[in-house]
Backbone atoms as SQL, in Angstrom:
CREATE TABLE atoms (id INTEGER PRIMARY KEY, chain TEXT, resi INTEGER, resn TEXT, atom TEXT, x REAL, y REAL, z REAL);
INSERT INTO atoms VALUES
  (1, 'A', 1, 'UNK', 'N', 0.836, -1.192, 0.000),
  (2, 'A', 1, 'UNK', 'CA', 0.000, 0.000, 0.000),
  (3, 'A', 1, 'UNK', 'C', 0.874, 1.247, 0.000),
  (4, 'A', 2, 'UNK', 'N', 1.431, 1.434, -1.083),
  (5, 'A', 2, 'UNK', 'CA', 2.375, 2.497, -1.127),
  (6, 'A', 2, 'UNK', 'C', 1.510, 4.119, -1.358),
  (7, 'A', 3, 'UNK', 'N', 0.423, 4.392, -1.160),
  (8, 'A', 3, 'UNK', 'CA', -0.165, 5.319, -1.544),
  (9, 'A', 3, 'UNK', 'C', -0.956, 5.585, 0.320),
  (10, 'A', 4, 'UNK', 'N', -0.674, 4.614, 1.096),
  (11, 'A', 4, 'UNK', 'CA', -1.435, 5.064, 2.677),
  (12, 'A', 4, 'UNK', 'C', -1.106, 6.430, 2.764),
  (13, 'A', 5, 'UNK', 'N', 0.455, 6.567, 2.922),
  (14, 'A', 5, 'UNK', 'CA', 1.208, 7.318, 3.541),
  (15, 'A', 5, 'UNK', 'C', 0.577, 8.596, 3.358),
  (16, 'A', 6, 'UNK', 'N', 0.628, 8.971, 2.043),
  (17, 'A', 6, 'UNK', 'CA', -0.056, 10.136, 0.948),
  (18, 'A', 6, 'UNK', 'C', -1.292, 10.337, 1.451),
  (19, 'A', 7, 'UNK', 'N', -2.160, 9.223, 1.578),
  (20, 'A', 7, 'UNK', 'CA', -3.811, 9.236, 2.044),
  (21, 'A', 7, 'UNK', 'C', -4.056, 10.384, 3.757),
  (22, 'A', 8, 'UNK', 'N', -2.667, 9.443, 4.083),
  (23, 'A', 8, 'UNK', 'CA', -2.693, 9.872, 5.981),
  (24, 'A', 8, 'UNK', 'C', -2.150, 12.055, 6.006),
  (25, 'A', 9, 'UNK', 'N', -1.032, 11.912, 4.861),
  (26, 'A', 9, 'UNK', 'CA', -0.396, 12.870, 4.884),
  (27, 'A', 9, 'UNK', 'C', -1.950, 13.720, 4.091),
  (28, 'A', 10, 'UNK', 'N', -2.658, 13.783, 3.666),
  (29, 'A', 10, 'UNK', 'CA', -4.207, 14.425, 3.042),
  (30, 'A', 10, 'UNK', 'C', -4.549, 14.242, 4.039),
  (31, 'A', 11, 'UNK', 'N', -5.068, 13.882, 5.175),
  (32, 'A', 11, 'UNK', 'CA', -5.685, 13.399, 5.816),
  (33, 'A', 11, 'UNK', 'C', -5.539, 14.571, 6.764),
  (34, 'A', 12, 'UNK', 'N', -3.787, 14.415, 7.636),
  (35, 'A', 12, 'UNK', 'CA', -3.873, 15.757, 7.825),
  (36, 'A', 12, 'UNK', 'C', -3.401, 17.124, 8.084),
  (37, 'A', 13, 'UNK', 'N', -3.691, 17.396, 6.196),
  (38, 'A', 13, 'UNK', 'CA', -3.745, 18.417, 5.842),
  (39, 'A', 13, 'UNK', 'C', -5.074, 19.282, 5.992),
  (40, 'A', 14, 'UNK', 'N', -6.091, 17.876, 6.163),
  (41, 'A', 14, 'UNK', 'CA', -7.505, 18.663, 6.273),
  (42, 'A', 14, 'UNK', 'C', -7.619, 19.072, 7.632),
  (43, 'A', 15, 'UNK', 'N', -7.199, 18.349, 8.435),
  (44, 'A', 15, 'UNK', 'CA', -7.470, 18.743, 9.898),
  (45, 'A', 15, 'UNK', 'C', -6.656, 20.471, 10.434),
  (46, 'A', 16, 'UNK', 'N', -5.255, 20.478, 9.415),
  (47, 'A', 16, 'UNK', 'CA', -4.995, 21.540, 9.598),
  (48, 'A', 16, 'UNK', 'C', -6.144, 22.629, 9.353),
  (49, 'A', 17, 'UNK', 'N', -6.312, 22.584, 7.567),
  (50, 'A', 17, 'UNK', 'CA', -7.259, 23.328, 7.106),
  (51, 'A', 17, 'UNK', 'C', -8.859, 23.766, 7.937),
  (52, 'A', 18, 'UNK', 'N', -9.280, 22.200, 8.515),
  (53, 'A', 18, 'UNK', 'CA', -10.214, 22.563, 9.541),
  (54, 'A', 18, 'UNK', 'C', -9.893, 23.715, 10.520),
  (55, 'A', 19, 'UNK', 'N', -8.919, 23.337, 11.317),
  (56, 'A', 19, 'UNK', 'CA', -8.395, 24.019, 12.719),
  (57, 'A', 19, 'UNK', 'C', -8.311, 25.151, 11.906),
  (58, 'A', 20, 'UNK', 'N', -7.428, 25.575, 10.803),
  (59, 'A', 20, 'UNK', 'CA', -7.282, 26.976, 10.785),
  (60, 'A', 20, 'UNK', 'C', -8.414, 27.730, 10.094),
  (61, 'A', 21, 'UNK', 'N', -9.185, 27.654, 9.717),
  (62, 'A', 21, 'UNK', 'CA', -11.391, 28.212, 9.356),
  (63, 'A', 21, 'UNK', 'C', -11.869, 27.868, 10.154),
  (64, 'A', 22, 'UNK', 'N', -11.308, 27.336, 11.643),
  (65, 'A', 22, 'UNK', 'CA', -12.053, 27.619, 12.815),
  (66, 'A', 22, 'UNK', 'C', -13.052, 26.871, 12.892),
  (67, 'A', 23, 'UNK', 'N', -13.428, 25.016, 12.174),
  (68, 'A', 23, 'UNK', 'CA', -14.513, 24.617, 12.277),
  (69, 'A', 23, 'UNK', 'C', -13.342, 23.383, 12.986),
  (70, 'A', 24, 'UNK', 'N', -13.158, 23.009, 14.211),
  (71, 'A', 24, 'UNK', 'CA', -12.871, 22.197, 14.733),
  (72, 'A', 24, 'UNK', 'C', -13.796, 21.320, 15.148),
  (73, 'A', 25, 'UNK', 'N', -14.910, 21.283, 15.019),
  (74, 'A', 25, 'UNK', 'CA', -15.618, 19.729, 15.164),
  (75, 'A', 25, 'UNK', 'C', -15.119, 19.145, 13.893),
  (76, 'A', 26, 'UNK', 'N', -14.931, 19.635, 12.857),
  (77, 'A', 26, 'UNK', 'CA', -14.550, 18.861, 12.111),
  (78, 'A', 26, 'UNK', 'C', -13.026, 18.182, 12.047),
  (79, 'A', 27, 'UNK', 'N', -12.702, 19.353, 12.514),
  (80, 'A', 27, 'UNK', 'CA', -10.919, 18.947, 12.665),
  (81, 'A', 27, 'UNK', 'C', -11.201, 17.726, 13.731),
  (82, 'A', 28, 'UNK', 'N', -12.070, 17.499, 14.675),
  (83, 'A', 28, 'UNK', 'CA', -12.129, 16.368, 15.474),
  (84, 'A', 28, 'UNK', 'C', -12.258, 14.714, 15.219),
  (85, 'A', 29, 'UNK', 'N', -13.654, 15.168, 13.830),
  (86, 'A', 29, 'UNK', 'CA', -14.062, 13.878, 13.204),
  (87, 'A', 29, 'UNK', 'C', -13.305, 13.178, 12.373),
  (88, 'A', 30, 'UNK', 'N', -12.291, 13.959, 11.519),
  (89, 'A', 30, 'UNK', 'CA', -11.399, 14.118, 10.701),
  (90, 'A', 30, 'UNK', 'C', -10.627, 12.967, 11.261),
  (91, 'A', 31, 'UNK', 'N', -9.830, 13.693, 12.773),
  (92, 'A', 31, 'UNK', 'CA', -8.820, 12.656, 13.417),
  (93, 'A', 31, 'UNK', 'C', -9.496, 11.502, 13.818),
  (94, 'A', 32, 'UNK', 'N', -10.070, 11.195, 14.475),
  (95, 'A', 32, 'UNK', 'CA', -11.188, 9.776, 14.341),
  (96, 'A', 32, 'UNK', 'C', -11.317, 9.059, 13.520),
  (97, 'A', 33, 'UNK', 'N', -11.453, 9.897, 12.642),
  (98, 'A', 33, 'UNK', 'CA', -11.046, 8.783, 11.138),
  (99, 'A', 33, 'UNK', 'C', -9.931, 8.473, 11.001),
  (100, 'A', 34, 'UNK', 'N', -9.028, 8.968, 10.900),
  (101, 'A', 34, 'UNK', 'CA', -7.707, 8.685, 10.716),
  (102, 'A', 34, 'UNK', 'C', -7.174, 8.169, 11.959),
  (103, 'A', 35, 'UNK', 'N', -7.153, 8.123, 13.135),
  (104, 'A', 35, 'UNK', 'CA', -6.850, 7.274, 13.760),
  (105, 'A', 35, 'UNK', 'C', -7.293, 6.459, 14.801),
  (106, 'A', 36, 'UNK', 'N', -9.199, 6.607, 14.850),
  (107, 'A', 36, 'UNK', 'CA', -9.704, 5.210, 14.940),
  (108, 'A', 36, 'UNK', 'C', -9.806, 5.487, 16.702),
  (109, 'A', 37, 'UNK', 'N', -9.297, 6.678, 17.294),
  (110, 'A', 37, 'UNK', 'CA', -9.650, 6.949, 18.575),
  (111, 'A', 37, 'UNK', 'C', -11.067, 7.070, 19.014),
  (112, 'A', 38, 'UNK', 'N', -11.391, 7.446, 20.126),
  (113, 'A', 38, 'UNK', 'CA', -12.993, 7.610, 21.152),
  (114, 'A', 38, 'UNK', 'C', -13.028, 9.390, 20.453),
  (115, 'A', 39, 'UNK', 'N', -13.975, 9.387, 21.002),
  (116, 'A', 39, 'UNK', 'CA', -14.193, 10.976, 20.604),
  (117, 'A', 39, 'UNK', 'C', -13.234, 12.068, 21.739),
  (118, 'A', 40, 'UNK', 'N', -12.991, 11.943, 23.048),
  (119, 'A', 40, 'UNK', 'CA', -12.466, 11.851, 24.370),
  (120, 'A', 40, 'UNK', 'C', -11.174, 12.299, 24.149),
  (121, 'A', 41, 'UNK', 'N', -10.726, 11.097, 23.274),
  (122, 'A', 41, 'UNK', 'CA', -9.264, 11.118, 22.691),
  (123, 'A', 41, 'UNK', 'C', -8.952, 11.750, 21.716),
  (124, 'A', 42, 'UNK', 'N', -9.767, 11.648, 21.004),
  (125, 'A', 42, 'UNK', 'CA', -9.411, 12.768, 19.889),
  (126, 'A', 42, 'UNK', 'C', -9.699, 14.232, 19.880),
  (127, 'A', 43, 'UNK', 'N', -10.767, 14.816, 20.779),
  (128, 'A', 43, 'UNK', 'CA', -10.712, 16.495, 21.110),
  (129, 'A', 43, 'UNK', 'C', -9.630, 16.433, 21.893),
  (130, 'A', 44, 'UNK', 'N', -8.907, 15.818, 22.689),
  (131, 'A', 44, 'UNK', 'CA', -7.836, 16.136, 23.533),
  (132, 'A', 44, 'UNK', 'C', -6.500, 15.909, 22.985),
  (133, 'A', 45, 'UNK', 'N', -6.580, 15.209, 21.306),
  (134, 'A', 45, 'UNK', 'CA', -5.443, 15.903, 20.825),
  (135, 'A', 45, 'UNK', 'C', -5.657, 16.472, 19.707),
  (136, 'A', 46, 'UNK', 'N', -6.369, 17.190, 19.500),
  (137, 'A', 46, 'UNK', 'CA', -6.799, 18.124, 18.655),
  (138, 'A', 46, 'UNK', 'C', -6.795, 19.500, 18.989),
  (139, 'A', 47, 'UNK', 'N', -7.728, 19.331, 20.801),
  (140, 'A', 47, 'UNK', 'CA', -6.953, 20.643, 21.364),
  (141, 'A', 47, 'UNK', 'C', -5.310, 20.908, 21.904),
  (142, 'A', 48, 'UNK', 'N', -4.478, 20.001, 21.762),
  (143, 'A', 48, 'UNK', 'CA', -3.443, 19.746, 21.830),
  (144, 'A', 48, 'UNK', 'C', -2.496, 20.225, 20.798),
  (145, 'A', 49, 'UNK', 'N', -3.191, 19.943, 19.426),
  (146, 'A', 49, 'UNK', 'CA', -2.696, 20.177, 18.520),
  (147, 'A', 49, 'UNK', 'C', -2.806, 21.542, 17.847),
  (148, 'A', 50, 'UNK', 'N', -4.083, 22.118, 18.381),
  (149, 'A', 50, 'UNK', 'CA', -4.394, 23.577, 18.092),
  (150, 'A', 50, 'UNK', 'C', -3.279, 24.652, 19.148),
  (151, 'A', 51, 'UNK', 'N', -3.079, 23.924, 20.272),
  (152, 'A', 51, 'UNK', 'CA', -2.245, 24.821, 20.959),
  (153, 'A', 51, 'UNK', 'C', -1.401, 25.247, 20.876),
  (154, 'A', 52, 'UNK', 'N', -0.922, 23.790, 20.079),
  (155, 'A', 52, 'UNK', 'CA', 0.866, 24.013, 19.792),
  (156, 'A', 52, 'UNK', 'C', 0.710, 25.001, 17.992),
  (157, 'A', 53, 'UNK', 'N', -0.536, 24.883, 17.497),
  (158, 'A', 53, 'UNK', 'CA', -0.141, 25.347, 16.237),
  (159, 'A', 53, 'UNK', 'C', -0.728, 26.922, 16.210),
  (160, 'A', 54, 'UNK', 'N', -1.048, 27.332, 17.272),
  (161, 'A', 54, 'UNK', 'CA', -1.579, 28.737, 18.184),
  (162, 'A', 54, 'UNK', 'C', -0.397, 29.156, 18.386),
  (163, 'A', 55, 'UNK', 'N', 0.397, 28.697, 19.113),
  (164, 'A', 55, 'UNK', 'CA', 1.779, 28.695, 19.937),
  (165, 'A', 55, 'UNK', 'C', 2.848, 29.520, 18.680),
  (166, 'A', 56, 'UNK', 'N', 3.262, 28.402, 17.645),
  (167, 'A', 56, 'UNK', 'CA', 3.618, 28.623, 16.302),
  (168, 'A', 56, 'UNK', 'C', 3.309, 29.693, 15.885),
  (169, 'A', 57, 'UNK', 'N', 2.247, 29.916, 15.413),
  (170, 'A', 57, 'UNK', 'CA', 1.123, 31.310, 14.030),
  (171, 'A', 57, 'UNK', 'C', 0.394, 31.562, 14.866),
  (172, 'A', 58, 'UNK', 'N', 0.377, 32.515, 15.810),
  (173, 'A', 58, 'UNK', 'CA', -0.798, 33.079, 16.884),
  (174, 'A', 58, 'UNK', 'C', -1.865, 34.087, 15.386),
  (175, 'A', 59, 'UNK', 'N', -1.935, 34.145, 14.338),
  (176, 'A', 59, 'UNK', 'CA', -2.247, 34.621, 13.675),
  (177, 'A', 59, 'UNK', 'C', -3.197, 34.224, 12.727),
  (178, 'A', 60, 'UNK', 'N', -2.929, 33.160, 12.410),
  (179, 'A', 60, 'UNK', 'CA', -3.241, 31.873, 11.872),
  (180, 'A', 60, 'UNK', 'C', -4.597, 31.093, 12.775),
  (181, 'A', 61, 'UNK', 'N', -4.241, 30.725, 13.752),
  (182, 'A', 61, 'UNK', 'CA', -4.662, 29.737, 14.599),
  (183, 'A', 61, 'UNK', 'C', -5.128, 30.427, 16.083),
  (184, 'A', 62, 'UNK', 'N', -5.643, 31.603, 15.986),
  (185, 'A', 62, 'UNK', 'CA', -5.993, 32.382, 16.938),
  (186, 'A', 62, 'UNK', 'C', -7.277, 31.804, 17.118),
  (187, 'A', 63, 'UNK', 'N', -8.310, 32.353, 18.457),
  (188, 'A', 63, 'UNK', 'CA', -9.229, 31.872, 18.654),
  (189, 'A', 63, 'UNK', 'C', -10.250, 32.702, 18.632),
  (190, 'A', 64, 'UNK', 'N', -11.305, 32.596, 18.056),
  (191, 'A', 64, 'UNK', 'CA', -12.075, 33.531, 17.372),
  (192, 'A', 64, 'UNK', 'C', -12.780, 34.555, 18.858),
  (193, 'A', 65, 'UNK', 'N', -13.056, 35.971, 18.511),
  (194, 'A', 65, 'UNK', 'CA', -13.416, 36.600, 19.589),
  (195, 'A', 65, 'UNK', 'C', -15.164, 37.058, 19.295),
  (196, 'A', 66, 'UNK', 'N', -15.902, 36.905, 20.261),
  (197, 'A', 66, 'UNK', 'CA', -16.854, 36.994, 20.002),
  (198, 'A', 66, 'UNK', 'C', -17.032, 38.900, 19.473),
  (199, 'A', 67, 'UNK', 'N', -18.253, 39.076, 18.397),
  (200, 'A', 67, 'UNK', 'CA', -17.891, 40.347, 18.145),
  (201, 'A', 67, 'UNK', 'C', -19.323, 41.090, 18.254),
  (202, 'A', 68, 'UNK', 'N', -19.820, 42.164, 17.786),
  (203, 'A', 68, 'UNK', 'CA', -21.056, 43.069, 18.314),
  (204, 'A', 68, 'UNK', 'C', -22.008, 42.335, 17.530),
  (205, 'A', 69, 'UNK', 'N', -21.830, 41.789, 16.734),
  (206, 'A', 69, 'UNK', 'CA', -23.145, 41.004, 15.822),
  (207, 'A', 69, 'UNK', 'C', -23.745, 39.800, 17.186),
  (208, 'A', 70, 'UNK', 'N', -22.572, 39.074, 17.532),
  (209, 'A', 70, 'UNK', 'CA', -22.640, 37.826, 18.022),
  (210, 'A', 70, 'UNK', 'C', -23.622, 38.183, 19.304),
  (211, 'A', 71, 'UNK', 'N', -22.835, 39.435, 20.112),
  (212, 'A', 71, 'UNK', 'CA', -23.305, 40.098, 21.526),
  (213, 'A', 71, 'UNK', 'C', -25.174, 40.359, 21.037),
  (214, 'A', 72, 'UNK', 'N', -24.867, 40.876, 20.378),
  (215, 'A', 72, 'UNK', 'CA', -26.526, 41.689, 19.810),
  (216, 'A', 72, 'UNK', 'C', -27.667, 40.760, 19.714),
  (217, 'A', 73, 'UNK', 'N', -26.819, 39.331, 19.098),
  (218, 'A', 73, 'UNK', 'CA', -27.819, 38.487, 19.013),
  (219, 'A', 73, 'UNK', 'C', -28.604, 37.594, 19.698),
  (220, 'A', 74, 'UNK', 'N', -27.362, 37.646, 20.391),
  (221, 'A', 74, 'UNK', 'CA', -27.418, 36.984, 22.379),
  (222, 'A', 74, 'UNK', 'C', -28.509, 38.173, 22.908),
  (223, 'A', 75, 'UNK', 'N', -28.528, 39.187, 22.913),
  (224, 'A', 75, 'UNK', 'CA', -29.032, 40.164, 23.639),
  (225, 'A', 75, 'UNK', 'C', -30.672, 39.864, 22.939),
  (226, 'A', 76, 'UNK', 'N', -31.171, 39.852, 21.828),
  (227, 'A', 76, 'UNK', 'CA', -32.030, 40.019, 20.597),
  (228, 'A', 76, 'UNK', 'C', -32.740, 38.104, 21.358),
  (229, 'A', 77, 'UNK', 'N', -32.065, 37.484, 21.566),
  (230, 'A', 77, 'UNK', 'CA', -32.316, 36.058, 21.819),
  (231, 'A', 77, 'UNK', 'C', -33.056, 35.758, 23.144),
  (232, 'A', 78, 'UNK', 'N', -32.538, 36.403, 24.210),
  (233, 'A', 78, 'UNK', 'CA', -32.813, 37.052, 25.262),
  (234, 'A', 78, 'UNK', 'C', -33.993, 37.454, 25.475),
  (235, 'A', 79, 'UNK', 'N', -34.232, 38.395, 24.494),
  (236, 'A', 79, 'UNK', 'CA', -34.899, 39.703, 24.764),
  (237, 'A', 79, 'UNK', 'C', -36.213, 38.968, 24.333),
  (238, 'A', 80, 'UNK', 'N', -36.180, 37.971, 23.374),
  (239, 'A', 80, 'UNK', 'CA', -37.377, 37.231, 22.865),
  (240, 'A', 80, 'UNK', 'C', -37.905, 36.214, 23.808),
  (241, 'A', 81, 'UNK', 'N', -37.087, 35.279, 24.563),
  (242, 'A', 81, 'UNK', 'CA', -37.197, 34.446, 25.332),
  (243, 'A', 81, 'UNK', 'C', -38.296, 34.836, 26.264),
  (244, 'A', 82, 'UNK', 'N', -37.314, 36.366, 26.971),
  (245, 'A', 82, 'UNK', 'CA', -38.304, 36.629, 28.024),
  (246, 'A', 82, 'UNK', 'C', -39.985, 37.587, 27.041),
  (247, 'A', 83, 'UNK', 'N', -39.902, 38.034, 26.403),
  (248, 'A', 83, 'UNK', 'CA', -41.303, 38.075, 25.813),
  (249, 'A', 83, 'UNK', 'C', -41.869, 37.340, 26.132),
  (250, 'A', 84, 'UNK', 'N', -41.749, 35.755, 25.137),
  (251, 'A', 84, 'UNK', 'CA', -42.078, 34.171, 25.603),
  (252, 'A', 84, 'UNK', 'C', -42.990, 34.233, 26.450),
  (253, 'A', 85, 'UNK', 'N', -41.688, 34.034, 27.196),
  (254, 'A', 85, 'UNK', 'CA', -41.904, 33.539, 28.837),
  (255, 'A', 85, 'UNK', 'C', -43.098, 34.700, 29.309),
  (256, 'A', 86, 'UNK', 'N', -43.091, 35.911, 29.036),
  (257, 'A', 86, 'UNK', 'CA', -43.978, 36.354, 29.978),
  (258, 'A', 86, 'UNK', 'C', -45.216, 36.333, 29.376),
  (259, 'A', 87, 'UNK', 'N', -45.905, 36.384, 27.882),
  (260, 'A', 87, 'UNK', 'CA', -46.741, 36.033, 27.071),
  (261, 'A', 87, 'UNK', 'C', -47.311, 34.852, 27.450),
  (262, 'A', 88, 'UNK', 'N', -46.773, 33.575, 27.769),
  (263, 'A', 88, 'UNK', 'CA', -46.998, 32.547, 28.057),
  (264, 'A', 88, 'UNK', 'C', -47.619, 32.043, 29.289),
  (265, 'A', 89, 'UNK', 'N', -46.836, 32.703, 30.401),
  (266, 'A', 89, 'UNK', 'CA', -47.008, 32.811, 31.625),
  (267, 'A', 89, 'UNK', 'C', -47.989, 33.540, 32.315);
């Protein structure tokens, strides 16, 4: 099977690519596949692996900050709930 190696080395390249667009559930499932770990085991070296590649390219591999859209919507989410709730109640 002279072509694994290549398969594993794609393999991960995606998990990089995951981790760095910031969709790490996928970077999680990714490693699971490729190496057949619990789920347990594999976020714990995935966040392992994000640290050290944070560590490296803090630029790159930074961790996303929540921003005024995100806050607003939380607030907007909130703000409906308790409507809800008191409409209901």
């Amino acid at each position: 099977m002279a072509d694994q190696p290549e398969a594993e080395d794609a393999r991960r390249q995606k998990i990089l690519e995951a981790l760095a667009a910031g969709r790490k559930i996928e970077a999680i499932k990714l490693y699971r596949e490729m190496t057949g770990l619990g789920l347990k085991e594999s976020k714990d070296a995935v966040d392992k692996l994000e640290a050290e590649l944070a560590e490296k390219n803090p630029n790159e591999f930074r961790k996303p900050k929540a921003g005024c859209a995100t806050v607003l919507l939380l607030v907007l989410f909130a703000c409906l709930a308790g409507v809800l709730a008191h409409a209901t109640g």
